[in-house]
C-alpha positions in Angstrom: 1.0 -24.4 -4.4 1.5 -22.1 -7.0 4.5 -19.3 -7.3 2.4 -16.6 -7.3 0.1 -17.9 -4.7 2.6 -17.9 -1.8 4.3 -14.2 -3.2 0.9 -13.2 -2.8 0.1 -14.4 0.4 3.3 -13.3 1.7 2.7 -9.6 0.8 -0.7 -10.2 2.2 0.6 -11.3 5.8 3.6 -7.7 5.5 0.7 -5.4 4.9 -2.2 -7.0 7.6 1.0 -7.1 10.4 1.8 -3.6 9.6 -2.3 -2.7 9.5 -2.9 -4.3 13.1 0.7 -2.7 14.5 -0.2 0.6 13.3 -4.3 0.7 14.6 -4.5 -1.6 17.2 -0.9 -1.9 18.3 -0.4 2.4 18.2 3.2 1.2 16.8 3.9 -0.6 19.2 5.6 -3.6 18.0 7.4 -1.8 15.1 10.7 -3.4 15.5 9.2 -7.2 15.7 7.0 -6.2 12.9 10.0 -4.7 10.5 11.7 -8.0 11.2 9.2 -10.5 10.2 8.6 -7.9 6.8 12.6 -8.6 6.5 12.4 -12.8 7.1 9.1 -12.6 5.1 11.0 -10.4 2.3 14.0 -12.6 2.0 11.5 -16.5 1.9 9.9 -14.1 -1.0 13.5 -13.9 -3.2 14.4 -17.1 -2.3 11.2 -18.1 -3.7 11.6 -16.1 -6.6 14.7 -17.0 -7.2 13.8 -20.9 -7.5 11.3 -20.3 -9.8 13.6 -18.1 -12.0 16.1 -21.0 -11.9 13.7 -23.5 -12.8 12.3 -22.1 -15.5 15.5 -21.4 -16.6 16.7 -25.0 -17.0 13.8 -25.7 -19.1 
């Protein structure tokens, strides 16, 4: 799968879990919801930060 597919998908997944906490959770779950935006922020950079290394080898 491409680079950009997966960033993409990952941002995707932060801003529907924040959607359904905020409307159909009334906020509920904020914490859990903050912490899987942090674990889902940091597979994001480490992502990013493969690519960047790979393409600077080349």
């Amino acid at each position: 799968m491409r680079t950009l597919t997966i960033l993409i998908v990952i941002i995707a997944v932060m801003h529907i879990s924040n959607l359904i906490n905020v409307t159909l959770l009334d906020g509920e779950w904020s914490g859990i919801i903050i912490w899987l935006s942090t674990i889902l922020f940091l597979i994001s950079m480490v992502v990013y930060g493969r690519e960047v290394n790979r393409n600077r080898k080349k």
